[in-house]
N, C-alpha and C positions, 0 to 999 in steps of 0.2 A: 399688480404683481404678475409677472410675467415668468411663466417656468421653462426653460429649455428642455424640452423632450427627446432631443436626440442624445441629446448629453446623460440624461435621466435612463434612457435605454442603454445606451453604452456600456454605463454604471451597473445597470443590473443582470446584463449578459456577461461581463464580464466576473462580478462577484458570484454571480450563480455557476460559471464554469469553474470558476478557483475554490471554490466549495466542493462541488462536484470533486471535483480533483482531488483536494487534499484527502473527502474521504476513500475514494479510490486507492488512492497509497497509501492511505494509512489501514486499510482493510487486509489491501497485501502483504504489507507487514503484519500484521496479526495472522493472516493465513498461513505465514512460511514459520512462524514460531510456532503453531496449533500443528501441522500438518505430519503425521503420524509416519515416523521415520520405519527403515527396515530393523527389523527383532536378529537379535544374533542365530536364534533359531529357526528365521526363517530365509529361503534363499531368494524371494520375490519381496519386491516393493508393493504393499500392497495401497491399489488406487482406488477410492469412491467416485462414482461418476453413475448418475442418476436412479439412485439410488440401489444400485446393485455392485459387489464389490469386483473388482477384475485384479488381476496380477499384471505387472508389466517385469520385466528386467532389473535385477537389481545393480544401480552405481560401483564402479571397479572400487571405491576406494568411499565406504559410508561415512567416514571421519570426517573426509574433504569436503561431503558433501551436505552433513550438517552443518560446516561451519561454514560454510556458503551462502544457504540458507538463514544461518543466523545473520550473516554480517550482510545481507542483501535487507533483511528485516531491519537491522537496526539503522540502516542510511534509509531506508524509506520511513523510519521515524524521527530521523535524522531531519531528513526532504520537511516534511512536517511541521517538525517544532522553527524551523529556521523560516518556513511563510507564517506561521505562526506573530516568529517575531518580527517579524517583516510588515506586517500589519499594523501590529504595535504601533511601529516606529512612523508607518505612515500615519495613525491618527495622532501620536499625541508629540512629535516632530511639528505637524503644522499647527 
């Protein structure tokens, strides 16, 4: 029995970045759906960032900008389900 080991290394740098990856985008989608928009009440976008909270500027137009947010989250769950099935297709295609 003879194993090829570069081909075996390939396989596994390969599968471990596209793991990598997938959960990567799909975190960021979950981040942009979680991430706590501006309050009508208040005039600052409020940011967490290391554990202490800061204000930044708030977006000219908050509508535009949740739904930005939403639709950038649901193509990176989009991205996702489609390597998903991509995968699928490569195991049980061959």
């Amino acid at each position: 029995m003879h194993i090829q080991w570069t081909a075996f290394g390939e396989v596994l740098v390969v599968s471990f970045g596209v793991a990598i990856g997938i959960i990567a985008v799909f975190a960021i989608g979950v981040g942009l759906l979680s991430a706590p928009g501006p309050t009508p009440e208040s005039t600052h976008l409020t940011v967490a960032t290391a554990g202490r909270r800061t204000t930044a500027p708030r977006a000219p137009s908050t509508s535009r900008y949740a739904v930005a947010r939403k639709v950038t989250a649901w193509l990176c769950f989009l991205v996702c389900a489609f390597a998903v099935a991509y995968g699928l297709y490569m195991i049980i295609a061959r």
